[in-house]
C-alpha positions as CSV (number, residue, x, y, z in Angstrom):
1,X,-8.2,-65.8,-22.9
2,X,-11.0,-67.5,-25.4
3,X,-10.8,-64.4,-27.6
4,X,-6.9,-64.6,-27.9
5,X,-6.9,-68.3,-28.5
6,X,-9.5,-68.0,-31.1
7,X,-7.3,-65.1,-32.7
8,X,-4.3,-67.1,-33.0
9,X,-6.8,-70.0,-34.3
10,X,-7.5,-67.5,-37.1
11,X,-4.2,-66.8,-38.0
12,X,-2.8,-70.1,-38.2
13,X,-5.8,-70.8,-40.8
14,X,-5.5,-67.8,-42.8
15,X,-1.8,-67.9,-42.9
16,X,-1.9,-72.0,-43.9
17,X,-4.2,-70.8,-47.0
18,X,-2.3,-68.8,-48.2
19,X,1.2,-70.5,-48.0
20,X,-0.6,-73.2,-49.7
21,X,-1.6,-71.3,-52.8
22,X,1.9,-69.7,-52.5
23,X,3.5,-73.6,-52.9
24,X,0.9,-75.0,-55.2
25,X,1.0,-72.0,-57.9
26,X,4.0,-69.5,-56.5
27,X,6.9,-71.7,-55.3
28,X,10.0,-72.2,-57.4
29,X,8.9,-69.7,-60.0
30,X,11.5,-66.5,-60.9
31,X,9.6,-63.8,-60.0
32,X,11.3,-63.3,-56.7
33,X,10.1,-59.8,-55.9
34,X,7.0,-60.5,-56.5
35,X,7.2,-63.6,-53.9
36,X,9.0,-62.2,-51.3
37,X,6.1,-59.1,-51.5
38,X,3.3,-61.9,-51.3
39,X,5.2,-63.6,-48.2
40,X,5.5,-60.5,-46.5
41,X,1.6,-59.5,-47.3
42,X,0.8,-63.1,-45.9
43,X,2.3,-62.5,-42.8
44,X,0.7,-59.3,-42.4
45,X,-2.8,-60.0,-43.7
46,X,-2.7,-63.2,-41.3
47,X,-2.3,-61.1,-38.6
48,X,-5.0,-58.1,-39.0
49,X,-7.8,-59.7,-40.6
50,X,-9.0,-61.2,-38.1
51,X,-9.0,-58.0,-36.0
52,X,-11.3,-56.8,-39.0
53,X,-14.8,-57.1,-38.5
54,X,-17.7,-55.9,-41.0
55,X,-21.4,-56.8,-40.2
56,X,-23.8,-57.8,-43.2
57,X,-27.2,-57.1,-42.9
58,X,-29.4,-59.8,-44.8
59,X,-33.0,-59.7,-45.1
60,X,-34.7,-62.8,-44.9
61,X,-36.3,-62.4,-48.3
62,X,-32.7,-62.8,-49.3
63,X,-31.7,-66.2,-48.8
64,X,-29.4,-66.9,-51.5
65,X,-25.9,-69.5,-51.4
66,X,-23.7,-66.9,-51.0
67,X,-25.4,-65.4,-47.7
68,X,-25.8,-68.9,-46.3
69,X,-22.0,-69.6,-46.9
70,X,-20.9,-66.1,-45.4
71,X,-23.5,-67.3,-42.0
72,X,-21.4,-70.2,-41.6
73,X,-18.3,-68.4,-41.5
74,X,-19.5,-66.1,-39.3
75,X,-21.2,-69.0,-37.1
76,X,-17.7,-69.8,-35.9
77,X,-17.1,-67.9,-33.5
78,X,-19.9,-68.3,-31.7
79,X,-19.7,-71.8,-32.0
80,X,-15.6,-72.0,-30.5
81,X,-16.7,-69.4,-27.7
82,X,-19.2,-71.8,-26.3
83,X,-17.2,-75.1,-26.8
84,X,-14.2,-73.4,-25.5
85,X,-16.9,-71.9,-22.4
86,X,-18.5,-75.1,-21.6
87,X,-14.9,-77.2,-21.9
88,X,-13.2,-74.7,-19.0
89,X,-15.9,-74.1,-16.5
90,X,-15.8,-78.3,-16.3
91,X,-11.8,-77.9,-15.9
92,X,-10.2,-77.0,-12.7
93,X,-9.5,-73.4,-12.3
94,X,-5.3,-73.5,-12.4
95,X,-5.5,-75.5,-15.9
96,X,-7.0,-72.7,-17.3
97,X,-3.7,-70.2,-16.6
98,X,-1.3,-73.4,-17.6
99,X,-1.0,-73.4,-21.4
100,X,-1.0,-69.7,-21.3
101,X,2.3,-70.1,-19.0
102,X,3.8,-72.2,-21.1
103,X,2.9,-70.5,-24.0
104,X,4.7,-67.1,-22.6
105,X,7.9,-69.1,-21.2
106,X,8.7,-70.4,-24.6
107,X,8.3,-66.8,-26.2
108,X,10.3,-65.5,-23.6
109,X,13.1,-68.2,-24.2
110,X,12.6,-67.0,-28.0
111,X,13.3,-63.3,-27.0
112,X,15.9,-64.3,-25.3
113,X,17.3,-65.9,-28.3
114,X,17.1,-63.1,-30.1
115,X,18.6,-60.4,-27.8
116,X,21.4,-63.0,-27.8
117,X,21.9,-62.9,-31.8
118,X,22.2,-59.0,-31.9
119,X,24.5,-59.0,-28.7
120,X,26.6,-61.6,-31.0
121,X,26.7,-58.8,-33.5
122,X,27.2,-56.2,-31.6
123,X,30.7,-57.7,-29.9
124,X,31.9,-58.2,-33.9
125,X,31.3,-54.4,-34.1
126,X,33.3,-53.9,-31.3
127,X,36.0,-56.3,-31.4
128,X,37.0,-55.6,-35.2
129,X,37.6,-51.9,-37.2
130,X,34.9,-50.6,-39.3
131,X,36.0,-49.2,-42.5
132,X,33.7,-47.2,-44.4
133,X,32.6,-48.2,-48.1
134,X,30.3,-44.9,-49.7
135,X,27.1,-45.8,-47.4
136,X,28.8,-49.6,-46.6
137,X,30.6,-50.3,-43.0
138,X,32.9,-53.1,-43.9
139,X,34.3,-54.9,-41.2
140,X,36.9,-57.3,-42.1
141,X,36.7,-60.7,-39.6
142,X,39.9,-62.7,-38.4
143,X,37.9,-66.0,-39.8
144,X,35.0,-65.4,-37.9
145,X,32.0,-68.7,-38.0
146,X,29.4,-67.7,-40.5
147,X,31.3,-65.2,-42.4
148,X,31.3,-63.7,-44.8
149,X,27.3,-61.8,-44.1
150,X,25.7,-58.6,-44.2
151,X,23.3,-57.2,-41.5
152,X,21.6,-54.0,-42.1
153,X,24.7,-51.7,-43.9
154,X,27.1,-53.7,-42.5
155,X,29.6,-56.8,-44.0
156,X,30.9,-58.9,-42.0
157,X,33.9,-60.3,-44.2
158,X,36.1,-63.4,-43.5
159,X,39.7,-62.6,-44.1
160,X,40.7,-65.6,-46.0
161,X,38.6,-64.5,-48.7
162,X,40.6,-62.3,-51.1
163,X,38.2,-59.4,-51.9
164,X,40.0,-58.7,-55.3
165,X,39.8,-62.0,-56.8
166,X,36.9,-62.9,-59.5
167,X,35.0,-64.8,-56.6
168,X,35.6,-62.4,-53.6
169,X,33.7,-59.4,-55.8
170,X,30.8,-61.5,-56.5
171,X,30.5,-62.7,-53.0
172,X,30.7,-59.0,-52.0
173,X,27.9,-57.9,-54.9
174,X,25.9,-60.7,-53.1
175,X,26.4,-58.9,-49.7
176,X,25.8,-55.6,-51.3
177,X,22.4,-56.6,-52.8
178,X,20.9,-57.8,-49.3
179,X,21.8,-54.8,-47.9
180,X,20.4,-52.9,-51.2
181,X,17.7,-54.6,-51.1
182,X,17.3,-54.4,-47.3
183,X,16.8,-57.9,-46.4
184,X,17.7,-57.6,-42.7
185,X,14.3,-55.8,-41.9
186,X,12.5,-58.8,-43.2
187,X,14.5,-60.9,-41.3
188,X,13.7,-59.1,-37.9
189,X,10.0,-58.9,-38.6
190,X,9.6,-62.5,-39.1
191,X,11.7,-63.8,-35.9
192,X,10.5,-61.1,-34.0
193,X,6.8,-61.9,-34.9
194,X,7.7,-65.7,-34.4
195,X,8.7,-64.4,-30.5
196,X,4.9,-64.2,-30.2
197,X,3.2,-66.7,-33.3
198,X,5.6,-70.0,-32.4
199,X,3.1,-72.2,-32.6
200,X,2.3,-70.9,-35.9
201,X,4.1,-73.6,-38.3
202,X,3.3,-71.8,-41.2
203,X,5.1,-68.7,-40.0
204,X,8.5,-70.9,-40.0
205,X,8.0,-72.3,-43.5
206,X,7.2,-68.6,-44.5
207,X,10.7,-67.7,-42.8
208,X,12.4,-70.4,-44.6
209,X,11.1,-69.5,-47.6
210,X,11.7,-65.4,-47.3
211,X,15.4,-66.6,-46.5
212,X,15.4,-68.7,-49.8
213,X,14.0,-65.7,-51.4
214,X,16.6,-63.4,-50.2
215,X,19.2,-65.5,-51.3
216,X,18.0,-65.8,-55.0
217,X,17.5,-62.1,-55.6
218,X,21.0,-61.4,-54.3
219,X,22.5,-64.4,-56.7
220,X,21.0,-63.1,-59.4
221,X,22.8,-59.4,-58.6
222,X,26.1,-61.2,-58.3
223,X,26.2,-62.9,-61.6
224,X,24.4,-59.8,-63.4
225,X,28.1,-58.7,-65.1
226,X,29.6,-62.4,-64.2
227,X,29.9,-65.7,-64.7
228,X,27.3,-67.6,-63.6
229,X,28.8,-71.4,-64.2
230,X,31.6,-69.9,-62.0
231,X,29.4,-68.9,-59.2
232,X,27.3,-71.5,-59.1
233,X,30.9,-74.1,-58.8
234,X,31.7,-71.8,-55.9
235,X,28.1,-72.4,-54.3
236,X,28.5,-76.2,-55.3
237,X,32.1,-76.4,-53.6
238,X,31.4,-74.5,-50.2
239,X,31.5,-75.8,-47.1
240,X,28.8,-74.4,-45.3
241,X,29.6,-72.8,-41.4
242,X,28.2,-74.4,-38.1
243,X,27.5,-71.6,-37.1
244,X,25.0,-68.8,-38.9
245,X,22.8,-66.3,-37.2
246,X,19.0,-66.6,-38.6
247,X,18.9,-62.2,-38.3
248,X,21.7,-61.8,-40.5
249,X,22.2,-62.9,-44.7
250,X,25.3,-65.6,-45.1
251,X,26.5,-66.2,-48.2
252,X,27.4,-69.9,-47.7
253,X,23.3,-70.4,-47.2
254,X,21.7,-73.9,-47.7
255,X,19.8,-75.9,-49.5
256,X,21.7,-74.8,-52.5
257,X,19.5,-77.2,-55.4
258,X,17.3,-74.9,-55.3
259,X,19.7,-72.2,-55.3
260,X,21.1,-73.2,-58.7
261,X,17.7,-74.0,-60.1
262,X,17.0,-70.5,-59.6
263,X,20.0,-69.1,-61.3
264,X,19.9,-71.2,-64.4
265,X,15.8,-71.3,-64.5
266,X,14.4,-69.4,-67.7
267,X,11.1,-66.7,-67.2
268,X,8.1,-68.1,-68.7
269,X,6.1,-64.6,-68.4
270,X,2.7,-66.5,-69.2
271,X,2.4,-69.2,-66.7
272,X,4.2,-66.4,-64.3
273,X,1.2,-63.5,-64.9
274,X,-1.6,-66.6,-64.7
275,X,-0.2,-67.9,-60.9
276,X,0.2,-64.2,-59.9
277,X,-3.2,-62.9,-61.3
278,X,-5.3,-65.7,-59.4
279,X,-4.1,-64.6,-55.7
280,X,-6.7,-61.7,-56.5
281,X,-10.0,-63.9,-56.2
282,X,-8.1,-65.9,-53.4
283,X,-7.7,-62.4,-51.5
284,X,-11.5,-61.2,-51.6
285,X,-12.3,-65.0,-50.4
286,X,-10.4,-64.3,-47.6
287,X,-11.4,-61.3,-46.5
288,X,-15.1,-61.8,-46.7
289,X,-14.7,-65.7,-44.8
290,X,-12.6,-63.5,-41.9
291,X,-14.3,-60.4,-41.8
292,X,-17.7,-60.8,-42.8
293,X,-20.3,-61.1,-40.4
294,X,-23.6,-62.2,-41.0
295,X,-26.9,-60.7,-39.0
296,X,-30.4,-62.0,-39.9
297,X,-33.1,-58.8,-40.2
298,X,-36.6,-59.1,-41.2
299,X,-37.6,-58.1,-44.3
300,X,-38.9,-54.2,-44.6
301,X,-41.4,-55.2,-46.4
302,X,-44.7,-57.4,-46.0
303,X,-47.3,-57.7,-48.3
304,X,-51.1,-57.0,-47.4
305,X,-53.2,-59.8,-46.3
């Protein structure tokens, strides 16, 4: 249990670094692709880094900063093992299992959860006609809460929107570029992982802001031949649904500030390369403070006496 608790330790640390480089330099800027890519990559590099493990040999001739900082990383774990060691074996033997069994309820609630959002889709599938658009499956709601969305190749239209109209096509380009840009995978890799990382809170501000993310690339597709005052008055004027699924892409998403900052913001491609070039040094820090381990040798040589 100590190794799996010092794991998920490690994730929640690598994962708050770099979520806070993403907000300090990444955060509100228009390179959305680019964002979206370094969200996912945090998500995944927080996970198997720690399952990485390279051992440095240093000679003790060699005792220069850098080694001494790398010992310290690698000191850690040692350190945690035996705290955590010496805290238990004082603790009474069933305290050890509880946290675990609480941990594993909450995740099982979570699955739950989530078998109960695609069930929800699943009985739209079968309670309405599926037309077929090219490579689209259109299925056209009577009204439905949180319609209009899209979910893999699927739209999921409300009725009393009129398709035809100057608004209806862009709210339908806006469907059509989450599926195009297949938005829905992201979506189940970040709730499913959150099944098992929930006490990760950086793992739910990375959702939020991979939904944000989603919804700026696919604004920016809708208004590519439009008008963009015009969509951005429809965004204004919604009324948002009680109900939306956190699987699937909704149109009438909020916050929308940031949503019409994005689609009247203007690319400054300087400051843009400069916060996307300095995730690089940030990345090799990283892997050496996670990976890295440190092992004292003796020197191979000695002098004469």
């Amino acid at each position: 249990m100590l190794p799996i608790a010092w794991y998920f330790l490690k994730v929640t640390v690598c994962s708050g670094i770099l979520l806070g480089y993403y907000w300090l330099a990444l955060r509100n800027k228009v390179f959305h692709h680019y964002n979206r890519f370094y969200l996912l990559s945090t998500i995944l590099l927080s996970t198997l880094l720690p399952f990485v493990q390279l051992t440095f040999q240093a000679s003790s001739t060699q005792r220069v900063s850098t080694i001494k900082v790398l010992e310290a990383v690698s000191y850690g774990n040692t350190f945690f093992n035996k705290a955590t060691s010496n805290g238990i074996s004082a603790s009474h033997y069933n305290w050890q299992w509880l946290y675990p069994t609480a941990y594993l309820l909450i995740s099982l609630l979570l699955l739950f959860v989530f078998i109960k959002m695609l069930l929800q889709i699943r009985a739209l599938l079968l309670k309405y006609p599926v037309a077929k658009i090219e490579s689209i499956s259109f299925i056209n709601t009577n009204n439905e809460k949180g319609t209009p969305f899209s979910f893999l190749r699927y739209i999921f239209w409300n009725s009393q929107i009129d398709i035809t109209t100057k608004q209806g096509n862009q709210i339908f380009k806006h469907e059509l570029a989450h599926i195009n840009e297949k938005h829905t995978y992201d979506k189940l890799f970040i709730n499913g992982l959150l099944i098992l990382f929930w006490s990760n809170p950086f793992f739910w501000l990375i959702r939020k802001e991979l939904n944000l993310i989603h919804e700026f690339i696919a604004d920016k597709k809708a208004v590519e031949d439009g008008d963009t005052g015009a969509f951005a008055a429809m965004i204004l004027q919604s009324i948002y649904p009680n109900h939306q699924l956190a699987i699937v892409n909704n149109f009438f998403y909020s916050p929308i500030k940031r949503r019409l900052l994005m689609l009247t913001k203007i690319k400054n491609p300087t400051a843009n390369y400069f916060g996307r070039i300095l995730v690089l040094p940030l990345a090799v820090i990283m892997f050496a403070a996670f990976t890295l381990k440190v092992n004292k040798s003796k020197s191979l040589y000695h002098g004469k006496k």
